[in-house]
TORVEXBA-810403 format. One record per residue: x, y, z negated of N, C-alpha, C, O, CB in turn. Coordinates in steps of 0.001 Angstrom, whole numbers, padded with zeros to 6 digits, always signed. Atoms other than C-alpha are relative to their C-alpha. Glycine has a CB too. Layout:
% residues N
XYZXYZXYZXYZXYZ ...
% end
This chain:
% residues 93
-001067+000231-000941-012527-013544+021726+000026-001497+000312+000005-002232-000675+001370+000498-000561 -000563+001282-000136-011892-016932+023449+000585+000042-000091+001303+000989-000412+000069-000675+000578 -001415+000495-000100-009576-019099+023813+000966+000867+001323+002118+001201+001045-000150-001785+000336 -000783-000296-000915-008314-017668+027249+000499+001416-000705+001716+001567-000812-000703-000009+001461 -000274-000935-000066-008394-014304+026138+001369+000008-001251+002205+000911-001268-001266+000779-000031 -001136+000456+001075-005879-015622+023080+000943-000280+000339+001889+000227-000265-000131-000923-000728 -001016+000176-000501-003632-016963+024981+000790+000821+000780+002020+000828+000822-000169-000775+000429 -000317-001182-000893-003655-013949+027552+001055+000997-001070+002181+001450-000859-001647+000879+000544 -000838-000883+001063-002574-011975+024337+001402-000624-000345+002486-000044-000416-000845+000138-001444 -001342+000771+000649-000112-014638+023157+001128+000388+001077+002174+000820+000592-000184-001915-000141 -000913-000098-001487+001864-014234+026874+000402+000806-000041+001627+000921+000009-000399-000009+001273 -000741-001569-000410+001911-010515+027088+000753-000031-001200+001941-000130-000892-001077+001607+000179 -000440-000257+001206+002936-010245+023321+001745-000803+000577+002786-000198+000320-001171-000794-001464 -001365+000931-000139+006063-012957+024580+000903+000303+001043+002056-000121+001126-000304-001449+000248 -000729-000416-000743+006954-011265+027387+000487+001347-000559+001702+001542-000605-000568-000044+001178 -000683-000935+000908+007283-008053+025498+000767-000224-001141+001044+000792-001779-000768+000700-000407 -000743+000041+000771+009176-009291+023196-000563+000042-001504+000136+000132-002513+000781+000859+000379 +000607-000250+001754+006792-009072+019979-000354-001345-000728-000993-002300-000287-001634+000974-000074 +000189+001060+001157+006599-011373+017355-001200-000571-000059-002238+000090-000068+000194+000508-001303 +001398+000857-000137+004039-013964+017391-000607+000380-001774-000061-000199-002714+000390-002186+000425 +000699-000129+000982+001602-012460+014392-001640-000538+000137-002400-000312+001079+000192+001358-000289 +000764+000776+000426-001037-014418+013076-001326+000618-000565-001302+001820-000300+000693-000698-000810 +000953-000831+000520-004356-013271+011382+000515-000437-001576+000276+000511-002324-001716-000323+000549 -000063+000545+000962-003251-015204+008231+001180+000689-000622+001163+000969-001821-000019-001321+000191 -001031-001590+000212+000067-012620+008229-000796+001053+000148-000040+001824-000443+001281+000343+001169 +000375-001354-000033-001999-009542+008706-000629-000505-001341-000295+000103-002357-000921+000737+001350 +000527-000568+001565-004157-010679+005669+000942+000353-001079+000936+001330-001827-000844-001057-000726 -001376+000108+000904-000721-011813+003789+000541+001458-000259+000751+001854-001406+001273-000926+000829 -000445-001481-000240+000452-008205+004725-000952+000739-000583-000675+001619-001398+000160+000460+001465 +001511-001373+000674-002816-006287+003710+000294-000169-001365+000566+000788-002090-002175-000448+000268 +000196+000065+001661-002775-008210+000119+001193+000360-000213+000778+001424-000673-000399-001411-000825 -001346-000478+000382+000947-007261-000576-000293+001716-000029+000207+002508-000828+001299-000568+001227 -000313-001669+000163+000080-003581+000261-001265+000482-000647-001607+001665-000660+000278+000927+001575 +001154-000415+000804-002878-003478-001619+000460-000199-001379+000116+000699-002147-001332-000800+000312 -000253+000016+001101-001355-004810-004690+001325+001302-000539+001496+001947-001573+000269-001484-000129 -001245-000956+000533+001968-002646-004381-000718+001249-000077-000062+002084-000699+001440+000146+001045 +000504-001098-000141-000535+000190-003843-001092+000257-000969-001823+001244-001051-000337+000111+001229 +000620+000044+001045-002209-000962-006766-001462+000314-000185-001728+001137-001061+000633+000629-000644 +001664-000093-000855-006094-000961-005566-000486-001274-000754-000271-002482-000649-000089-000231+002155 +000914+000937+000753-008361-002247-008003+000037-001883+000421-000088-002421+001521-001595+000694+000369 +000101+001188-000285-008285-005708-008164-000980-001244+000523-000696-002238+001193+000317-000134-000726 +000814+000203-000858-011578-006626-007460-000225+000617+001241-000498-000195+002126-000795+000027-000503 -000077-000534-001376-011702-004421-004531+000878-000700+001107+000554-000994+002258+000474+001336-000120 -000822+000903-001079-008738-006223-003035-000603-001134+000246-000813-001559+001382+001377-000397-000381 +000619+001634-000596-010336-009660-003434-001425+000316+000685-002024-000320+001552-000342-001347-001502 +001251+000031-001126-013258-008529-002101+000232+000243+001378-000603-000296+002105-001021+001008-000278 -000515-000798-001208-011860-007008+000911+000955-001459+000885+000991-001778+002074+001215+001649-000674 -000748+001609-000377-009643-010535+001228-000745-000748+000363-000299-001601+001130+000651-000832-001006 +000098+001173+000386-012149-012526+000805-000378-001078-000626-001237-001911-000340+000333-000035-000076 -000232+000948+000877-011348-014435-001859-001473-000137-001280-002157+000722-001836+001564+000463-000639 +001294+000266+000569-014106-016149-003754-000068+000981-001722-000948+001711-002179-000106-001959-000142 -000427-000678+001205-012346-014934-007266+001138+001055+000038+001827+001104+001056+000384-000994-000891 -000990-000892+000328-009997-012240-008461+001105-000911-000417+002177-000386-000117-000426+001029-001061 -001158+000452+000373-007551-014942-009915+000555-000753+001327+001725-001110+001189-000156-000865-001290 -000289+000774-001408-007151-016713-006222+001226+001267-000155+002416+001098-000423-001469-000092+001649 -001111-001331-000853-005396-013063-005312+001546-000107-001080+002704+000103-000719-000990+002283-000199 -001233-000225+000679-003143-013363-008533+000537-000963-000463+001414-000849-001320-000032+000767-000898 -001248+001229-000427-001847-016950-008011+000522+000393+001236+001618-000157+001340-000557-001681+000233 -000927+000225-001362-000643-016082-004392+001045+001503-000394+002266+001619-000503-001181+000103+001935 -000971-001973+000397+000683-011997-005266+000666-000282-001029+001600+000493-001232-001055+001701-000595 -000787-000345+001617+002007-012766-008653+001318+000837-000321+001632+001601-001234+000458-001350-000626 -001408-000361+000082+005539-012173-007603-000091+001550+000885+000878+002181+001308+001108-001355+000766 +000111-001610-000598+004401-008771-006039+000007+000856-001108+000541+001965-001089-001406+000383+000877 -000140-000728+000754+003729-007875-009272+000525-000264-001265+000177+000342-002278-000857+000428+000011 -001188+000185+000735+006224-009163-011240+001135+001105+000504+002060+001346-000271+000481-001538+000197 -001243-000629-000418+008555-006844-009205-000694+001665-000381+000145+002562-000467+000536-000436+001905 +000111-000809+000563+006289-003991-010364+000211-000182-001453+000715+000799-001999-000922+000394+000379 +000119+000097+001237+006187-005027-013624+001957+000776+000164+002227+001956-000056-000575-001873-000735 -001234-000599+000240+010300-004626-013320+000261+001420+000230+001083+002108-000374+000839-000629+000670 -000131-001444-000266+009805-001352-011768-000609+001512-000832-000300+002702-000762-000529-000028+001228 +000212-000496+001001+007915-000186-014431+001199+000075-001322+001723+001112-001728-001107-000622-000210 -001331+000271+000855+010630-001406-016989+001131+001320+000459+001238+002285-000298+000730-001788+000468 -001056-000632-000463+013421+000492-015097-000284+001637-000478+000485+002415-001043+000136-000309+001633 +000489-001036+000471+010757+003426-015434+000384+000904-001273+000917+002009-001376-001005-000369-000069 +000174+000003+001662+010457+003367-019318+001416+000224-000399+001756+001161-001123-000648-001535-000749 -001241-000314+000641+014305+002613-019642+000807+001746+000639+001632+002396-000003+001039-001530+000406 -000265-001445-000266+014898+006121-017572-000532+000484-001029+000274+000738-001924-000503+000636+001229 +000736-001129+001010+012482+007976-019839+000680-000314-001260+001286+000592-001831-001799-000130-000205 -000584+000051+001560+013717+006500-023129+001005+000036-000156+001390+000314-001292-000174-000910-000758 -001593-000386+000521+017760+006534-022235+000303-001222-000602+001343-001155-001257+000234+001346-001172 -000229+001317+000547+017543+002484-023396-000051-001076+001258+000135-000737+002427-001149-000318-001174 -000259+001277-001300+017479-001160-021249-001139-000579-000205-001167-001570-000935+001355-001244-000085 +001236+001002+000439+013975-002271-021320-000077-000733+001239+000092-000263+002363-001571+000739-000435 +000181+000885-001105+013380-005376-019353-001441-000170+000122-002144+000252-000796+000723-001325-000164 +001703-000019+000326+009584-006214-018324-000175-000883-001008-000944-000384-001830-001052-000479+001237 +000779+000065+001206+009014-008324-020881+000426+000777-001254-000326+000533-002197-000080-001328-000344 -000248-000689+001545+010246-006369-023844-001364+001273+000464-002446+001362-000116+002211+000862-000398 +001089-000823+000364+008314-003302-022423-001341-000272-000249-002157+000499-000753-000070+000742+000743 +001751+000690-000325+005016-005557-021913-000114+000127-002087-001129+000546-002642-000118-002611+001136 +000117+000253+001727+005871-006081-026390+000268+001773-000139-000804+002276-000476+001593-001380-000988 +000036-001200-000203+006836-002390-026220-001178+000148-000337-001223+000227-001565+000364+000456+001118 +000668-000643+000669+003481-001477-026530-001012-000767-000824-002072-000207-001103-000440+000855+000743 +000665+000382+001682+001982-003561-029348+000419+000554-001031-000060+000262-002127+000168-001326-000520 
% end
């Protein structure tokens, strides 16, 4: 695509009313739904990209910190107790 044809897009997108999206948000967006969807981890960075697997889990971390809690919440349904993520993470040692 050139440049004209970029800008052509940028215009219509502004006259319709749509949100100026980026390629750097669609990846941002892909890796969030790859991690919440929990897809091998090398597979995601490959698919990103990213030279390493730990690149993907300095920028996501907090994607899956919020599973980690959602797991927790899990565990404390099943067991009828208050496990927070880190206790369940000691939980199973």
């Amino acid at each position: 695509m050139n440049v004209s044809q970029s800008q052509d897009r940028s215009d219509l997108a502004r006259r319709l009313g749509l949100p100026h999206i980026t390629w750097r948000l669609l990846q941002h967006w892909g890796a969030i739904q790859m991690v919440e969807a929990r897809v091998p981890l090398k597979a995601a960075q490959e698919l990103l990209g990213h030279s390493r697997p730990d690149i993907l889990l300095k920028f996501y971390a907090h994607v899956l910190d919020a599973s980690a809690d959602m797991a927790a919440e899990t565990l404390s349904g099943q067991f009828g107790c208050g496990f927070s993520a880190p206790m369940a993470a000691h939980a199973a040692d």
